[in-house]
C-alpha positions as CSV (number, residue, x, y, z in Angstrom):
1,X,-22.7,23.4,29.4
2,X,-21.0,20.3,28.2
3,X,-18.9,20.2,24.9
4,X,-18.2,17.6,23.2
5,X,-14.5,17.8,21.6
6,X,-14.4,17.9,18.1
7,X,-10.8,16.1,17.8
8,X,-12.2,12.7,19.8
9,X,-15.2,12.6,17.8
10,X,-13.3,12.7,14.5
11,X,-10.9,10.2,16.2
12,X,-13.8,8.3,17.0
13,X,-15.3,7.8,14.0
14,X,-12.2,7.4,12.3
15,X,-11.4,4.0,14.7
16,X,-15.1,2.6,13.6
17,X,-14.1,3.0,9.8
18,X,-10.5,1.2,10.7
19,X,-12.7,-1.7,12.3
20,X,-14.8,-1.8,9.1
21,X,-11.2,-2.0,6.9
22,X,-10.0,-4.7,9.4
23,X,-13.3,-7.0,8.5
24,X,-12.7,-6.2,4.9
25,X,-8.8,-6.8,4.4
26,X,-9.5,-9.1,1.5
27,X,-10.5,-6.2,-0.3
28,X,-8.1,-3.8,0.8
29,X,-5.2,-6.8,-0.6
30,X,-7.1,-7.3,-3.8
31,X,-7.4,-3.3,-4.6
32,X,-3.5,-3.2,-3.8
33,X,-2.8,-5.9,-5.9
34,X,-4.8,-4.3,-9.1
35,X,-3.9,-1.0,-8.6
36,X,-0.2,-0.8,-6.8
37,X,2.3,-1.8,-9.8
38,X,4.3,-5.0,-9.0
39,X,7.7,-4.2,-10.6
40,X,10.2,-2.1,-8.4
41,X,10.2,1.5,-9.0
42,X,13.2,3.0,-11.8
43,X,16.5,3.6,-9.8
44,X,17.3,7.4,-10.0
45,X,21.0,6.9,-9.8
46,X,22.9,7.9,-13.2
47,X,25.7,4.8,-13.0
48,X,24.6,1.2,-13.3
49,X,24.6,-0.4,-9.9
50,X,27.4,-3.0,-9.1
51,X,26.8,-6.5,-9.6
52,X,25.8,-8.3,-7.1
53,X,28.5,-10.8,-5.9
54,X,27.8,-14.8,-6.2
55,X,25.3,-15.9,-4.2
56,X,27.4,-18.7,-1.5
57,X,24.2,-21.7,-0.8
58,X,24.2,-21.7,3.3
59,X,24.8,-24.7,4.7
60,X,23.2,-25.6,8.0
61,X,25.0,-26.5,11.4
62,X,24.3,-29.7,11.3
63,X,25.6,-30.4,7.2
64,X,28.9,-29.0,8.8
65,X,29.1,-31.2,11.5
66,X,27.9,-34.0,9.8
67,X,30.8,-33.5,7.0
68,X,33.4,-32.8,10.0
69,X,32.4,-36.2,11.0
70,X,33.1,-37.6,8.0
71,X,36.4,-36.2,7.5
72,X,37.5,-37.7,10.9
73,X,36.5,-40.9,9.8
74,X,38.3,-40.9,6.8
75,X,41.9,-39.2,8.6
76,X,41.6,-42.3,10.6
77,X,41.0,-45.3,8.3
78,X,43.5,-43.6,5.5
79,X,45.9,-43.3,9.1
80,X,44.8,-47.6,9.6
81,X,46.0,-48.1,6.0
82,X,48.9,-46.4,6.6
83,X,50.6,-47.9,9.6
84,X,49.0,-51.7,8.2
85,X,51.8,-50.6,5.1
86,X,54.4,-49.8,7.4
87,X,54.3,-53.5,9.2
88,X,52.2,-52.5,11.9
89,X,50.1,-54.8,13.9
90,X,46.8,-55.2,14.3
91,X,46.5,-54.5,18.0
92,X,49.2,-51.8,17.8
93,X,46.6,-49.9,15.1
94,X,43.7,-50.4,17.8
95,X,45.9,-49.1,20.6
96,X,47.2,-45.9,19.3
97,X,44.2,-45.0,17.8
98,X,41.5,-46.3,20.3
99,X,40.0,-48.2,18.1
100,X,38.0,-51.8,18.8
101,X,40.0,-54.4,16.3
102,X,37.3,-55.4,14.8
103,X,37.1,-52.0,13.8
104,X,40.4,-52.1,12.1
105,X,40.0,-55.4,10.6
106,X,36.8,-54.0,8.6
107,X,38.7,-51.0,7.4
108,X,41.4,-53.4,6.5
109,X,39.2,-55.7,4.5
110,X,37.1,-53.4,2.9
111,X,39.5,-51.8,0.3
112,X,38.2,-48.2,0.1
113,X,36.6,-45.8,2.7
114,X,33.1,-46.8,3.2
115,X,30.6,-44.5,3.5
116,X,27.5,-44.3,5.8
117,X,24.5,-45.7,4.4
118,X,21.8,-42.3,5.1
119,X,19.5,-43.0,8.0
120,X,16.5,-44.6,7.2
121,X,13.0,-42.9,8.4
122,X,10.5,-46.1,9.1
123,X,7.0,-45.9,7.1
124,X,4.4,-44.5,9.2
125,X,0.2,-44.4,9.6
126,X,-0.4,-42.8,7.2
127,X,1.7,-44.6,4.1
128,X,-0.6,-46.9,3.2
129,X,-3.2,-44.2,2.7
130,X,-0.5,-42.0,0.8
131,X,-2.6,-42.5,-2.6
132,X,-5.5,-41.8,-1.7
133,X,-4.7,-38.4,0.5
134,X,-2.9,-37.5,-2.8
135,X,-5.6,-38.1,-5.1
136,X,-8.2,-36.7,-2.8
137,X,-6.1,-33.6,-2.5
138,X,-6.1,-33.3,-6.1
139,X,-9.2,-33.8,-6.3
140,X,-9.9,-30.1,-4.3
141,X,-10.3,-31.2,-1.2
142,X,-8.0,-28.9,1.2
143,X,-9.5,-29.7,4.2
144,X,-7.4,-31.6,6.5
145,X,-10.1,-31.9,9.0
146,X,-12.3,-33.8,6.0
147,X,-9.2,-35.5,4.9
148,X,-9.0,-37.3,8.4
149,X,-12.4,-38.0,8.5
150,X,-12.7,-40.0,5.6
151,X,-9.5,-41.9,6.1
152,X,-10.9,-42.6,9.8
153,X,-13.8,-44.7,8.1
154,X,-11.2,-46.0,5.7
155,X,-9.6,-47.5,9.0
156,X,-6.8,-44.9,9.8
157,X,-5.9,-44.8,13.6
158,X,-4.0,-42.2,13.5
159,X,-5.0,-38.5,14.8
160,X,-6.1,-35.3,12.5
161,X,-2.2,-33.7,13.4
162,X,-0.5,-36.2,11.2
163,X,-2.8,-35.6,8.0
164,X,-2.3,-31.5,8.9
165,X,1.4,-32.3,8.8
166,X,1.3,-34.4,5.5
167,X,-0.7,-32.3,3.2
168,X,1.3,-28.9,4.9
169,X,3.8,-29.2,1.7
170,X,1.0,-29.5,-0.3
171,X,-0.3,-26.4,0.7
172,X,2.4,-24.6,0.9
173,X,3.1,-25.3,-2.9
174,X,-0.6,-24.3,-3.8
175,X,-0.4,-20.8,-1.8
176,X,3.2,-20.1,-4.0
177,X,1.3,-20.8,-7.0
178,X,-1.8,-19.0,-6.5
179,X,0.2,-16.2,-5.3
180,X,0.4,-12.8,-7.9
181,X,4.2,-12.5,-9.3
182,X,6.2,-10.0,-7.9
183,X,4.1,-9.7,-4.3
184,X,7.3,-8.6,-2.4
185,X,7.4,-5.2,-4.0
186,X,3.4,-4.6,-3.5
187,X,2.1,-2.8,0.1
188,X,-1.1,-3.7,1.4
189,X,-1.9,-0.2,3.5
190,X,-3.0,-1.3,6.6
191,X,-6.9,-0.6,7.8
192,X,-5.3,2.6,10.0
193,X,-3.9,4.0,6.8
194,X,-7.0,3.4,4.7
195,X,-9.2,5.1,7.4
196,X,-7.3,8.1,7.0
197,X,-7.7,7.8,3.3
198,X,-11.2,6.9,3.3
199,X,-12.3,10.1,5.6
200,X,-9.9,12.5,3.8
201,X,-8.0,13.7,7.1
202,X,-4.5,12.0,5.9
203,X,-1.8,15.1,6.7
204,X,-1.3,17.1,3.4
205,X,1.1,16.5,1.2
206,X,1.9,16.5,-2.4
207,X,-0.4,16.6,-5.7
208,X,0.5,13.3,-6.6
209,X,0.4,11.6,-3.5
210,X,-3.0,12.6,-2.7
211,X,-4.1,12.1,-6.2
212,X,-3.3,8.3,-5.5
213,X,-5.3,7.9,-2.1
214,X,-8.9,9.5,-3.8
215,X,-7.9,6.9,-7.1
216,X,-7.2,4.0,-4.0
217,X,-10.5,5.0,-2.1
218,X,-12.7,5.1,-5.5
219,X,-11.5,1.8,-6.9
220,X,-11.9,0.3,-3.1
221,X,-15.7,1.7,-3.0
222,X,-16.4,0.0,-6.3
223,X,-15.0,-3.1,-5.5
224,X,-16.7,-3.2,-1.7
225,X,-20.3,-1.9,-1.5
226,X,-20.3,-2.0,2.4
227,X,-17.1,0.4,2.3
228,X,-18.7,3.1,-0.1
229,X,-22.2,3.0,1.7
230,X,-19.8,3.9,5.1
231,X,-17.9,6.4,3.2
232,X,-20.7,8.3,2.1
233,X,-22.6,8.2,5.8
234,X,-19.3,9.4,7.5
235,X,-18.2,12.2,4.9
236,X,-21.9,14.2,6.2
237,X,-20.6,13.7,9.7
238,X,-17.0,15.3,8.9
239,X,-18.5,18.2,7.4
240,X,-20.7,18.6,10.1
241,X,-17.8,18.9,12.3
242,X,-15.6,21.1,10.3
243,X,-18.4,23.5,9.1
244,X,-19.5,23.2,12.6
245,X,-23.2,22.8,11.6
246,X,-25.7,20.7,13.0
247,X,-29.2,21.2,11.2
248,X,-28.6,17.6,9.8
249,X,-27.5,15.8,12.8
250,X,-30.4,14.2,13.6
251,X,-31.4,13.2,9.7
252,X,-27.7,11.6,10.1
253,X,-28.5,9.2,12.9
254,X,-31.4,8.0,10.9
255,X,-29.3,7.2,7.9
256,X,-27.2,5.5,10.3
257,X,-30.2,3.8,12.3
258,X,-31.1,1.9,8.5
259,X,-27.9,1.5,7.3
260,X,-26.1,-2.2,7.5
261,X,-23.0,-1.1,8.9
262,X,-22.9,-2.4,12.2
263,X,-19.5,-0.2,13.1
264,X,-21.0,2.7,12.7
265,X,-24.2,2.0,14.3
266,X,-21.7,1.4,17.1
267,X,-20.1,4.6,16.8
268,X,-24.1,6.6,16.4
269,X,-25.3,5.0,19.6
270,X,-22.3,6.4,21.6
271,X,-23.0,9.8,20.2
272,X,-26.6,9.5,21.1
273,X,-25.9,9.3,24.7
274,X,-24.3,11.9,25.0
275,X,-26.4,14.2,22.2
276,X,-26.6,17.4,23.8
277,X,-22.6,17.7,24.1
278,X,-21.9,16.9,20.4
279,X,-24.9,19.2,19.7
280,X,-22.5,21.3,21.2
281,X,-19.5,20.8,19.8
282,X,-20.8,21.1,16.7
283,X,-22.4,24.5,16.8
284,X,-20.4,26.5,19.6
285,X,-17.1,28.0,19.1
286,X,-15.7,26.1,22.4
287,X,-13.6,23.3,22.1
288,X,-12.1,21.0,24.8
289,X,-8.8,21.2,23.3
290,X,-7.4,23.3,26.1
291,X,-8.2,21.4,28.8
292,X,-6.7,18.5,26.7
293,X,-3.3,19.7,25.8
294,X,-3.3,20.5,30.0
295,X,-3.7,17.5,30.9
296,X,-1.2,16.0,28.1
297,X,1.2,18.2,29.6
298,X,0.3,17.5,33.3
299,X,0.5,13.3,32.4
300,X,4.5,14.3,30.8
301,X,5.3,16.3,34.1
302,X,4.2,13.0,35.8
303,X,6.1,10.3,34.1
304,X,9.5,12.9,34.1
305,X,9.4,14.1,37.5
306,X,7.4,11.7,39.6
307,X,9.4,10.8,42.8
308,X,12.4,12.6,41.5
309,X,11.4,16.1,43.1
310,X,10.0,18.1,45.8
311,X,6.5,19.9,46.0
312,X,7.7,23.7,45.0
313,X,9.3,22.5,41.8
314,X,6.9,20.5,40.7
315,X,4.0,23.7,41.8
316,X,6.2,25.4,39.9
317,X,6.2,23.5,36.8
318,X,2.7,22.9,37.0
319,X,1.8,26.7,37.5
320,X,4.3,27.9,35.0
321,X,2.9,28.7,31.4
322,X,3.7,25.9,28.4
């Protein structure tokens, strides 16, 4: 007689309720963000904390070596002034320092250091449509796949990246101020954690803890009708397994047959197949989980001792009680 194991069907069914969470994530973020407070947690420690020094603004690679640049420049021409007050010539300033004399003229002639004008960056495609991107963007229209498109019959040549790339601040602006305040100290649980939650098979722990995963799943179930119609088809399955009963399996498939959950349709048709081992595994006392932890502990004598022994020890770790 075949068994079905109790453990992988639970495991199972858990993974078809994590794919359900993954194709609902906007509701698992918007229940975290109503329910999870957003300031930071009281600080249990009895003496004020140390202030925090003066934040130093980081300056890129490139600013330094652009300023070291600079400062070279300006040694030299305040050097040029200097050896032009001491009597030196003009081609004795160029040949010391390596410098063209024209170069030394200017310097001379120009009565104070003179300073780089900044590089200018040449107007491109899409700045004589600037206005109208702008406007349209304010006007609601996000899309920089419709932005292109109407300033392609407005006569713009140029391709769909360089509108992506001009209206990419302008995005980026809009998603900081759609954003909640305080996101950084609110955690989204992931679609594994919320399956756990969902099923009631998290680990045990305390009052409180567990208090705030049934007050999660509740506000999740009445914000997402899909996700409270799963939880209350899978719950009958969990009993089924821990009560080991099975006088409602086959009013359970039907459920599932008319539900609109596709995931766990999914997860019912791979049951049915194999129906008379979960029959099984739900009413017998025998269990799988033997011959599971075996060959758990037959995979570990594998990956430690594979090529790196001879036949009797490894008979002998094999044959030897756990």
């Amino acid at each position: 007689m075949q068994v079905a194991d109790r453990w992988h069907l639970l495991k199972n069914l858990r993974e078809a309720i994590e794919r359900l969470l993954a194709r609902h994530h906007c509701e698992l973020k918007a229940v975290s963000h109503a329910l999870i407070p957003t300031s930071p947690p009281p600080s249990r420690l009895t003496t004020p904390p140390a202030p925090a020094p003066a934040l130093v603004p980081s300056v890129s690679r490139r600013a330094r070596l652009r300023e070291a640049r600079r400062q070279h420049r300006r040694e030299r021409y305040e050097q040029v002034l200097a050896w032009h007050q001491q009597g030196k010539s003009v081609s004795f300033i160029a040949h010391e320092l390596r410098m063209c004399r024209g170069t030394v003229r200017r310097h001379l002639r120009a009565g104070q250091f003179r300073e780089r004008a900044p590089r200018t960056v040449p107007p491109g495609k899409l700045a004589p449509f600037h206005a109208f991107l702008k406007s349209r963007w304010e006007a609601g229209c996000h899309s920089a796949a419709a932005l292109w498109r109407e300033l392609k019959a407005q006569g713009f040549s140029g391709s769909p990246i360089l509108v992506r790339r001009a209206v990419q601040p302008w995005r980026t602006e809009l998603a900081a101020a759609q954003a909640p305040e305080d996101t950084a100290h609110i955690q989204v649980p992931s679609p594994s954690r919320a399956s756990w939650w969902l099923l009631a098979l998290a680990p045990e722990s305390d009052t409180q803890t567990q208090a705030a995963h049934q007050r999660f799943v509740k506000a999740l179930a009445e914000h997402c009708p899909d996700l409270a119609t799963a939880q209350t088809l899978a719950m009958p399955f969990v009993d089924m397994i821990r009560h080991h009963q099975a006088d409602q399996f086959d009013h359970w498939l039907t459920q599932i047959h008319h539900s609109d959950v596709p995931e766990l349709q999914g997860f019912a048709r791979g049951v049915l197949n194999d129906k008379a081992a979960v029959i099984a595994g739900l009413t017998s006392p025998w269990s799988s989980g033997q011959v599971e932890g075996q060959v758990n502990r037959l995979k570990g004598l594998k990956r430690e001792m594979y090529g790196r022994a001879s036949f009797p020890l490894l008979k002998a770790r094999v044959l030897h009680p756990p």
